[in-house]
RODO-2510 file (C-alpha; in nm, 4 decimals, decimal comma):
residues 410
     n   res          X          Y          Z
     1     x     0,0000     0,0000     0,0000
     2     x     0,1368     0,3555    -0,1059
     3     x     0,1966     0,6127     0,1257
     4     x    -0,1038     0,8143     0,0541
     5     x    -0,3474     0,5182     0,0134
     6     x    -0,2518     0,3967     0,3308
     7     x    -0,3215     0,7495     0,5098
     8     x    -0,6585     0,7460     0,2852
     9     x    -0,7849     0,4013     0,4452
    10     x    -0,6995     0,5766     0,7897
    11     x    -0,8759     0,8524     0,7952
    12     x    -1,1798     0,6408     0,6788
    13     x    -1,1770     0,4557     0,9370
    14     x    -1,2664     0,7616     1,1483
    15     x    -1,5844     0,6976     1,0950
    16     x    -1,6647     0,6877     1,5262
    17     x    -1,4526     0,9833     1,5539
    18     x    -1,6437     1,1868     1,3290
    19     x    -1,9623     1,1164     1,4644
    20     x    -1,8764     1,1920     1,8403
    21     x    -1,6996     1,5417     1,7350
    22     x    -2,0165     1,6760     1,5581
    23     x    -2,1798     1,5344     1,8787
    24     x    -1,9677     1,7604     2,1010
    25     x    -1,9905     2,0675     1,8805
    26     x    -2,3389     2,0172     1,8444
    27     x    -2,3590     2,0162     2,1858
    28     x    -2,1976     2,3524     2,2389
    29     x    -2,4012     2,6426     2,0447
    30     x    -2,1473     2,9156     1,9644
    31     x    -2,4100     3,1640     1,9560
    32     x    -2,2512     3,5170     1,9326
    33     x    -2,4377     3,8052     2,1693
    34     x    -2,5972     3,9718     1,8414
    35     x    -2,7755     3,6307     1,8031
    36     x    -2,8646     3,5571     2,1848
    37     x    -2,5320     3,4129     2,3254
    38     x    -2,2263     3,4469     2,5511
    39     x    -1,9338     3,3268     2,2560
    40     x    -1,7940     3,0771     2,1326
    41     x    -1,6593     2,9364     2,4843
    42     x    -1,7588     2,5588     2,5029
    43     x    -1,6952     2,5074     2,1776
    44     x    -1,3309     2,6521     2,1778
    45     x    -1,2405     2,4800     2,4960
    46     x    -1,3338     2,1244     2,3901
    47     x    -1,1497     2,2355     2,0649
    48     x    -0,8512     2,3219     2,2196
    49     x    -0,8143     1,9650     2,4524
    50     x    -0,8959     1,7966     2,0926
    51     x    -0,5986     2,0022     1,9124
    52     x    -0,3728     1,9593     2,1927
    53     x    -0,4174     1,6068     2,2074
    54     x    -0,2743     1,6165     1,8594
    55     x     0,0864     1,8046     2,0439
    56     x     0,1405     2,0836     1,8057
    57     x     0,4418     2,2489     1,8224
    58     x     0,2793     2,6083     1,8703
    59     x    -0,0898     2,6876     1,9903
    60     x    -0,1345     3,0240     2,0677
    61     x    -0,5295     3,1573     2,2084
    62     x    -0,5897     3,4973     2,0857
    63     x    -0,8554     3,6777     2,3165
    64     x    -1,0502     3,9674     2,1535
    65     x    -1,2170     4,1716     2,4081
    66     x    -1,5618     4,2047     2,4276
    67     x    -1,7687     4,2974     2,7180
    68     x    -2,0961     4,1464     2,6197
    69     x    -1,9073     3,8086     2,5817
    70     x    -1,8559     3,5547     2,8658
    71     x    -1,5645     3,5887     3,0564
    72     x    -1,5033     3,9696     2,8551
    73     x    -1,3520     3,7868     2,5194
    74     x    -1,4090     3,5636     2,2025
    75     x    -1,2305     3,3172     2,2020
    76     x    -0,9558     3,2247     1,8242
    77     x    -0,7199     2,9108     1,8547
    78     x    -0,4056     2,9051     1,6687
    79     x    -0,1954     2,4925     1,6505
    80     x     0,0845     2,4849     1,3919
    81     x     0,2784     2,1496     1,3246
    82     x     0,6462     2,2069     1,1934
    83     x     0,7169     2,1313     0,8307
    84     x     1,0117     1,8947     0,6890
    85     x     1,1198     2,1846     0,5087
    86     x     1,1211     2,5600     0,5450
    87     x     0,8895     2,7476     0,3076
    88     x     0,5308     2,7821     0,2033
    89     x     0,2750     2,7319     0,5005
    90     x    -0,0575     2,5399     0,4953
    91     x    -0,3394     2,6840     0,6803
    92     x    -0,6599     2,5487     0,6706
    93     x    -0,9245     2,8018     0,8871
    94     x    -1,2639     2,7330     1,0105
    95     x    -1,5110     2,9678     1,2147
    96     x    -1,6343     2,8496     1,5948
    97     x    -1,9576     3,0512     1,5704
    98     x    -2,3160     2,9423     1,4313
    99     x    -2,6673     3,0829     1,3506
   100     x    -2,9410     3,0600     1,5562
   101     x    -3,1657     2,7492     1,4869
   102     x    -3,4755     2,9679     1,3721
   103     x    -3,8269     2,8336     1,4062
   104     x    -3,8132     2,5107     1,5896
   105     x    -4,1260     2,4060     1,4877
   106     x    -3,9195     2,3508     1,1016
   107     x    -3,6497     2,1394     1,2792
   108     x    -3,7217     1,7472     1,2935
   109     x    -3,5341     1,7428     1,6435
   110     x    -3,3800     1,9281     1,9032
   111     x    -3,0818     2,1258     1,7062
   112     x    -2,8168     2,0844     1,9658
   113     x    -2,8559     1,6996     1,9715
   114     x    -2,7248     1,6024     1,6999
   115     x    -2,8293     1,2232     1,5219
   116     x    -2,7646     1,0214     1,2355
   117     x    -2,9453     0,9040     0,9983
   118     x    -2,7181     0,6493     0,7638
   119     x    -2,4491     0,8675     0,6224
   120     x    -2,6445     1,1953     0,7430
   121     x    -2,5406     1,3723     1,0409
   122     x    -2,8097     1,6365     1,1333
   123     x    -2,7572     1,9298     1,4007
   124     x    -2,7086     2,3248     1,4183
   125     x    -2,3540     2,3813     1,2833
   126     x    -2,2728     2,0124     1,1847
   127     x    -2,2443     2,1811     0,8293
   128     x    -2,1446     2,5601     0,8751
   129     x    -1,8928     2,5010     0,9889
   130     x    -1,8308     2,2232     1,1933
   131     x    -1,7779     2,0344     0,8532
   132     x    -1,4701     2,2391     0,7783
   133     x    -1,3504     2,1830     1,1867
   134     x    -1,3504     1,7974     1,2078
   135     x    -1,2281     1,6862     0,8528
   136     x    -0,9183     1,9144     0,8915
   137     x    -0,8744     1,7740     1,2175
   138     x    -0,9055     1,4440     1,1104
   139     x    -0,6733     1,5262     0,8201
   140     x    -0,3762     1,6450     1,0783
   141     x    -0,4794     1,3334     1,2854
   142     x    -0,4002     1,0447     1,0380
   143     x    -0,0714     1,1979     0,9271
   144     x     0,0052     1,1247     1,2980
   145     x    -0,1250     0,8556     1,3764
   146     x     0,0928     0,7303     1,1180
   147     x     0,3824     0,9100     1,2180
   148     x     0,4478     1,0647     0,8724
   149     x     0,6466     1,4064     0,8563
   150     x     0,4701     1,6860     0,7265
   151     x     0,6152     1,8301     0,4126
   152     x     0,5612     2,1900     0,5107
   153     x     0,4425     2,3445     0,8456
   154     x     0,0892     2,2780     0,8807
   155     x    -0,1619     2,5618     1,0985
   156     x    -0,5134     2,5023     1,1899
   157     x    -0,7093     2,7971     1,2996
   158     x    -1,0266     2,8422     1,4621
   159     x    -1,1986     3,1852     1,4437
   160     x    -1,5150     3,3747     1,6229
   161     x    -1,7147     3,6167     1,4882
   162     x    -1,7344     3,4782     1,1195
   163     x    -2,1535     3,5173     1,1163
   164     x    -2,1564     3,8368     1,2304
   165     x    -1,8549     3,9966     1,0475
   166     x    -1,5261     3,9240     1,2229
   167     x    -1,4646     4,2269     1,4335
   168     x    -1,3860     3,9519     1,7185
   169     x    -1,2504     3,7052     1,4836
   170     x    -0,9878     3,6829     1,1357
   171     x    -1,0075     4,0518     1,1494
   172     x    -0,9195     4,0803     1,5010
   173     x    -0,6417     3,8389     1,4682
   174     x    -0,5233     3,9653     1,1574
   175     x    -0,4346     4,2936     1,3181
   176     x    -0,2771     4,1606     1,6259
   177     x    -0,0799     3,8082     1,4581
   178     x    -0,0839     3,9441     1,1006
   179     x     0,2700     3,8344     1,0631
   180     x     0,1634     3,4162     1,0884
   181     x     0,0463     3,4735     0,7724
   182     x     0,2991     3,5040     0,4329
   183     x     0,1882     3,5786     0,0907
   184     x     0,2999     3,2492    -0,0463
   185     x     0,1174     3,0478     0,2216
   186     x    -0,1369     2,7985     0,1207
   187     x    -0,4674     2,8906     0,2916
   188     x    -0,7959     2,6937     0,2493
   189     x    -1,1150     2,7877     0,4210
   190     x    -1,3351     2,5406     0,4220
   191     x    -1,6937     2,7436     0,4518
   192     x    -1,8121     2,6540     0,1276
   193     x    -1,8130     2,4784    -0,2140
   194     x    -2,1161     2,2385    -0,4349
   195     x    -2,2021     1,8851    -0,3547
   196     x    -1,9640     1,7394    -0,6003
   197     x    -1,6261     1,9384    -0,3975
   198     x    -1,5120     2,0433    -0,7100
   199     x    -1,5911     2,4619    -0,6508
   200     x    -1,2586     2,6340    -0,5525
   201     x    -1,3894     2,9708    -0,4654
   202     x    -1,1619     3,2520    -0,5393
   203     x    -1,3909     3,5602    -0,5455
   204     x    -1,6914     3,7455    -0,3239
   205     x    -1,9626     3,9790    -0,3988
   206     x    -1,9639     4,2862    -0,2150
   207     x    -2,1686     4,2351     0,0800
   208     x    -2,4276     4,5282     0,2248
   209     x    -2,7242     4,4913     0,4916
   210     x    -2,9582     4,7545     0,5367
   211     x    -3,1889     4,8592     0,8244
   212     x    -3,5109     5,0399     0,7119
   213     x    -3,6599     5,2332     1,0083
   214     x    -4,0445     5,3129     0,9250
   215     x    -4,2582     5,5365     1,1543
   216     x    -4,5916     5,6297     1,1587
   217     x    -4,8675     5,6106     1,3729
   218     x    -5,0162     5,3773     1,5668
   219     x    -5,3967     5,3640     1,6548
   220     x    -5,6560     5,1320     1,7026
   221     x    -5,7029     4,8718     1,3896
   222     x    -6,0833     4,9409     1,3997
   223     x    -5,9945     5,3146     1,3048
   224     x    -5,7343     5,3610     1,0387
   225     x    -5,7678     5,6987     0,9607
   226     x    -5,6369     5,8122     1,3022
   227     x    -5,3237     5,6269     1,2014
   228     x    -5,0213     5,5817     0,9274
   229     x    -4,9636     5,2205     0,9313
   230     x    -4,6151     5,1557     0,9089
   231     x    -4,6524     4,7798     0,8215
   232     x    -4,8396     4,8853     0,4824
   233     x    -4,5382     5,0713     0,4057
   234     x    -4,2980     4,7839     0,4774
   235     x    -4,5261     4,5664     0,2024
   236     x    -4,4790     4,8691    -0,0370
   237     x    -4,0942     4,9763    -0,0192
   238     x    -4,0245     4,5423    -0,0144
   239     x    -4,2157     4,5638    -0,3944
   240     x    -4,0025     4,8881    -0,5083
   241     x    -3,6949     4,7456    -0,3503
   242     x    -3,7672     4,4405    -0,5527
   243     x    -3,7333     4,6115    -0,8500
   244     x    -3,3343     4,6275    -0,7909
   245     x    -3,3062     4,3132    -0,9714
   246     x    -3,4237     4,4766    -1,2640
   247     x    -3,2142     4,8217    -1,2174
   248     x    -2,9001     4,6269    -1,1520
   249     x    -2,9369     4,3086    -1,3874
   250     x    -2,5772     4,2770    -1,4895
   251     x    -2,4719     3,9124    -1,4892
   252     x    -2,1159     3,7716    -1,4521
   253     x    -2,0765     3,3719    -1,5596
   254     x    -1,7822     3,3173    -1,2917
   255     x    -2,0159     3,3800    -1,0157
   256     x    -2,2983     3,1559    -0,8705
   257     x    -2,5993     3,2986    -0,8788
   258     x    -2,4298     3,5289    -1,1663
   259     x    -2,6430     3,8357    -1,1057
   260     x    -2,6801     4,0797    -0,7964
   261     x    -2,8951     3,9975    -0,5060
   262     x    -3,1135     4,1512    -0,3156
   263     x    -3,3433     3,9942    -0,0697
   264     x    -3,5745     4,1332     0,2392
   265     x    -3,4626     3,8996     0,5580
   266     x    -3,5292     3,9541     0,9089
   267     x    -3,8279     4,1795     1,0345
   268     x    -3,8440     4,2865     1,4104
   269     x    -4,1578     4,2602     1,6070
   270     x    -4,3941     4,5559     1,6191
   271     x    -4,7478     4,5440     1,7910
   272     x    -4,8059     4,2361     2,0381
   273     x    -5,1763     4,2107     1,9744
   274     x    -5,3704     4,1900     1,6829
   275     x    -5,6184     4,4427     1,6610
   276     x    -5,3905     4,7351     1,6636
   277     x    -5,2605     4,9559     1,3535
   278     x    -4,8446     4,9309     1,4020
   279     x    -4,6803     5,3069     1,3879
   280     x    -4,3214     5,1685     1,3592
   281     x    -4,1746     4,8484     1,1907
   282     x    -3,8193     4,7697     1,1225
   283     x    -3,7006     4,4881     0,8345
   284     x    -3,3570     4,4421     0,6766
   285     x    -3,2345     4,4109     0,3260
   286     x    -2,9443     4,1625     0,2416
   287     x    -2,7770     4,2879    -0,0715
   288     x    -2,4830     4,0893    -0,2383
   289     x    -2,3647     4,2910    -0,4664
   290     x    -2,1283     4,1742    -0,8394
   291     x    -1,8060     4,3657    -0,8866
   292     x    -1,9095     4,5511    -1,1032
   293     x    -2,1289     4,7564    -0,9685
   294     x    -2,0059     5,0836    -0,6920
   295     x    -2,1986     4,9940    -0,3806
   296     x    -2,2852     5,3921    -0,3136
   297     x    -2,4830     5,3616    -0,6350
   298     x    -2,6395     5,0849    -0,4758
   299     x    -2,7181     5,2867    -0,1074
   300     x    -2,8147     5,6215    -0,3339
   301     x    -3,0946     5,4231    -0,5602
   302     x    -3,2092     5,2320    -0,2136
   303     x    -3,2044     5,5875    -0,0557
   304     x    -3,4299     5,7515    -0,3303
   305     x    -3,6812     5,4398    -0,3354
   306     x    -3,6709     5,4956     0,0141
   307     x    -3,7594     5,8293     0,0495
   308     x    -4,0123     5,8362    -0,2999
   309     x    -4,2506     5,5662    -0,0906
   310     x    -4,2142     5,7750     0,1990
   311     x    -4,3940     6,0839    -0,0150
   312     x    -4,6670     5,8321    -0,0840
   313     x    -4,7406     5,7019     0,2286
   314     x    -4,6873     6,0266     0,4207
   315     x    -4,4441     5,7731     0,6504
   316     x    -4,1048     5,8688     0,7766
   317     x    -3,8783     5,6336     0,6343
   318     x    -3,4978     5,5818     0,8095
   319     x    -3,2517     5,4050     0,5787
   320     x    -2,9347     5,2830     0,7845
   321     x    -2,6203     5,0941     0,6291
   322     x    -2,6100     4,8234     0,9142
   323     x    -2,2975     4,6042     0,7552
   324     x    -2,0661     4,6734     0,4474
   325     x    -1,7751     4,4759     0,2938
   326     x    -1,6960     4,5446    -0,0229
   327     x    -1,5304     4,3058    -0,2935
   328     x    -1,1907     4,2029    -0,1725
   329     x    -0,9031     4,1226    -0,5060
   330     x    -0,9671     3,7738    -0,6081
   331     x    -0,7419     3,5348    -0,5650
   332     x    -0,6010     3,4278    -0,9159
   333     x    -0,6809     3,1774    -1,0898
   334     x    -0,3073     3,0047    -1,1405
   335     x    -0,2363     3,0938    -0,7354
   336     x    -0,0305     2,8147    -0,5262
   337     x    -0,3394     2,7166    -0,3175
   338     x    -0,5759     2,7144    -0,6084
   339     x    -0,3370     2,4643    -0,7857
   340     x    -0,2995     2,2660    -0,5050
   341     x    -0,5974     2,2051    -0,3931
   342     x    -0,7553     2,1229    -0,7509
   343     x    -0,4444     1,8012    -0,7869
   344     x    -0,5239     1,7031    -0,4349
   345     x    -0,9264     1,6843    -0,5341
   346     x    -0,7732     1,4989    -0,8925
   347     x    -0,5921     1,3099    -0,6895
   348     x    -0,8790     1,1648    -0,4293
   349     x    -1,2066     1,1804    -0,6392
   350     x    -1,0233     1,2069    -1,0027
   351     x    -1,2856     1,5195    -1,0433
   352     x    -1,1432     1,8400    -1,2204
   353     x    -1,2001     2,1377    -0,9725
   354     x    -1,3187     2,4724    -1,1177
   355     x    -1,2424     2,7942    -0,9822
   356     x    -1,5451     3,0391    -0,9145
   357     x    -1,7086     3,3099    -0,7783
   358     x    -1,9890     3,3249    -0,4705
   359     x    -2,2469     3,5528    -0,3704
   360     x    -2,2051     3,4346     0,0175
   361     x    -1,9595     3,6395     0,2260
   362     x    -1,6643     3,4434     0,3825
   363     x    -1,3512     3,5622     0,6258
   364     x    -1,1610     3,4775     0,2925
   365     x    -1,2269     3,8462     0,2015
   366     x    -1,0412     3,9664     0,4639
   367     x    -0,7528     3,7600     0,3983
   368     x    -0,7598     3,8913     0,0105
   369     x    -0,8096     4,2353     0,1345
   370     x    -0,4666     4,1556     0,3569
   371     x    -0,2669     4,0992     0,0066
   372     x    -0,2980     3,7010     0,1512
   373     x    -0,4229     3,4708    -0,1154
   374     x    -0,6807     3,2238     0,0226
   375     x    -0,9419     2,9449    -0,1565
   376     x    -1,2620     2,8346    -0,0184
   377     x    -1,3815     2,4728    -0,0418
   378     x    -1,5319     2,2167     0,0698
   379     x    -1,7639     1,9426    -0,0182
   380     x    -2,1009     2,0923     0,1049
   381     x    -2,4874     1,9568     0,1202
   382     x    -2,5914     2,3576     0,1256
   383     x    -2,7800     2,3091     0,3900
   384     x    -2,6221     2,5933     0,6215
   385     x    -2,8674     2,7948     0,8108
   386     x    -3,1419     2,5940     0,7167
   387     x    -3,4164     2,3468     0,9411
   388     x    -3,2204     2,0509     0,9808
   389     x    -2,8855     2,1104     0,8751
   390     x    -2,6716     1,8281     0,7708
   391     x    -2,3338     1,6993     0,6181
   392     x    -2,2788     1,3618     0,4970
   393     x    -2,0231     1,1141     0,6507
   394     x    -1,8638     1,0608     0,3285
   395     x    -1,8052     1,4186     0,2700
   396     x    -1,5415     1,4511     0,5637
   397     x    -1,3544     1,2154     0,5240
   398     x    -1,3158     1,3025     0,1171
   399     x    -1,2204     1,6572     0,2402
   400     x    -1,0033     1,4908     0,5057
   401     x    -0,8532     1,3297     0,2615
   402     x    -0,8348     1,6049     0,0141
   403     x    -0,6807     1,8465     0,2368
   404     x    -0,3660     1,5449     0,4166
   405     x    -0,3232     1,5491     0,0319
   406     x    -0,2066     1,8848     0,0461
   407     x    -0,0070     1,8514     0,3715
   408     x     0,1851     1,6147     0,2342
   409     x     0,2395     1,7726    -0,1704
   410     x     0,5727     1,8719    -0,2414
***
């Protein structure tokens, strides 16, 4: 049996392992305080006795303050495994934190308890991004459990923050351990992909939420005219904002969807009972946004809709940019990491990888933004943030696979 085929039957045999990791993370919601939680605390702590167990020859916990956190901080996790050789770096980077489990009515099950149903592990966060967590775990694990030498230095790193934006996470530790990081490294996030593994994502959409603030005045249902219902004008600016799609309709093929999105999302409760006319409402707007468009062009025609409905409805309508990132360089096409990865998924699956563009938002951006090339991948079931969120068994230990690959490549 050849090196690499040996390694390959060990991670699959992993099989336990895998299922009582998502088990444990599952266990541990990494909610962050904009969602209802404390951090990312459990999670990182049964992280770090896992990664220690492993002995690598650096681990570093990078605490980025923040009061409405438990213990004041959120919690990032560095482990780095020397190389055989000095040189290019591998770093493979997944995020701690998770969404909310929405309306539990939609789930099959209790989200934090995660089961199995054949090859189907369901569970908050067994996908995004716990996926990413235990197959490059698993990968670092059967390259020492066979006592092979890594080729290069190997780093895993595990990051807060990533749902909400990253203030507490890659950005955070970016700016205080920007130097473990070299342009020539190899660095793979594994946060998202297609169900074949063979998406190498090497460019983002701009990214831009808005708030919309409407206020009227609230009276009793039975007599409108004493009132401006503000809910009425929440129907009529979502119809007008839908018409975006046609304003903006540009489409670019390396992207997926491959036109500009934008798509009302969360609305706040207004009125608790039922037979009262609302006088304020608040929704949000989630706009992903192609290159090739300036996102102030974007906030100026959302500000004019805005205030043209407004004039109708006699309403006072407050537009509010509540989170911005715009398009990060991509990383090209012929890159070190892209190249890699794309012989390594050859190599396992014999599939030809294709780099791509996303509409989702990923801490990759901020490594791009940092001059610091980086890929996204993974094999994925896209089921994150959805009822009943899974991964497939299979999937982890192909990416497991996938990614020792690289460890080991020349």
């Amino acid at each position: 049996m050849s090196g690499l085929e040996e390694l390959y039957s060990k991670i699959e045999s992993y099989r336990s392992e895998i299922i009582e990791m998502q088990r444990e993370l599952t266990s541990r919601p990494a909610l962050s305080p904009e969602n209802g939680g404390s951090g990312e605390h459990d999670k990182a702590e049964y992280i770090k006795e896992q990664l220690l167990l492993l002995k690598p020859d650096i681990f570093h916990e990078i605490h980025a303050p923040d009061k409405r956190a438990a213990n004041g901080y959120r919690p990032n996790l560095v482990a780095t495994w020397k190389g055989s050789r000095e040189g290019r770096a591998v770093w493979v980077l997944s995020h701690l934190d998770i969404v909310p489990p929405g309306d539990l009515c939609l789930w099959s099950g209790d989200p934090y308890k995660m089961r199995v149903e054949g090859d189907k592990i369901i569970g908050r966060g067994v996908e995004d991004n716990q996926h990413g967590i235990v197959s490059s775990y698993l990968a670092v694990k059967g390259i020492l459990d066979l006592k092979k030498p890594f080729s290069r230095q190997v780093g895993l790193v595990l990051v807060a923050d990533e749902e909400i934006g990253s203030k507490y996470g890659l950005k955070y530790l970016l700016k205080k351990m920007g130097d473990l990081f070299k342009e020539d490294d190899l660095i793979i996030v594994p946060d998202g992909g297609n169900e074949e593994g063979t998406m190498i994502e090497i460019a983002e959409k701009s990214m831009l939420w808005i708030k919309f603030t409407i206020i009227g005045a609230q009276c009793h249902a039975s007599t409108p005219e004493k009132g401006k219902n503000s809910l009425f004008g929440v129907a009529k600016l979502i119809l007008e904002l839908d018409k975006l799609k046609e304003r903006f309709d540009f489409k670019n093929p390396i992207f997926k969807p491959q036109e500009s999105t934008f798509e009302p999302t969360k609305i706040e409760a207004n009125v608790p009972n039922v037979n009262t006319i609302p006088g304020r409402d608040i929704f949000y707007l989630d706009c992903r946004i192609l290159p090739d468009y300036q996102v102030d062009k974007i906030i100026e025609e959302i500000t004019a809709i805005s205030k043209r409905i407004a004039r109708e409805l006699n309403l006072k309508i407050d537009v509010e940019v509540f989170h911005r990132q715009g398009e990060a360089p991509p990383t090209p096409t012929d890159s070190p990491v892209v190249a890699a990865l794309a012989k390594a998924i050859k190599k396992v699956t014999g599939l030809t990888a294709k780099p791509m563009g996303i509409g989702g938002g990923t801490v990759a951006a901020f490594f791009r933004e940092a001059g610091l090339p980086a890929a996204v991948w993974c094999t994925t079931s896209q089921t994150a943030h959805q009822p009943d969120e899974y991964c497939l068994i299979k999937n982890i230990i192909t990416d497991a696979k996938i990614m020792a690959t690289v460890f080991l490549s020349e």
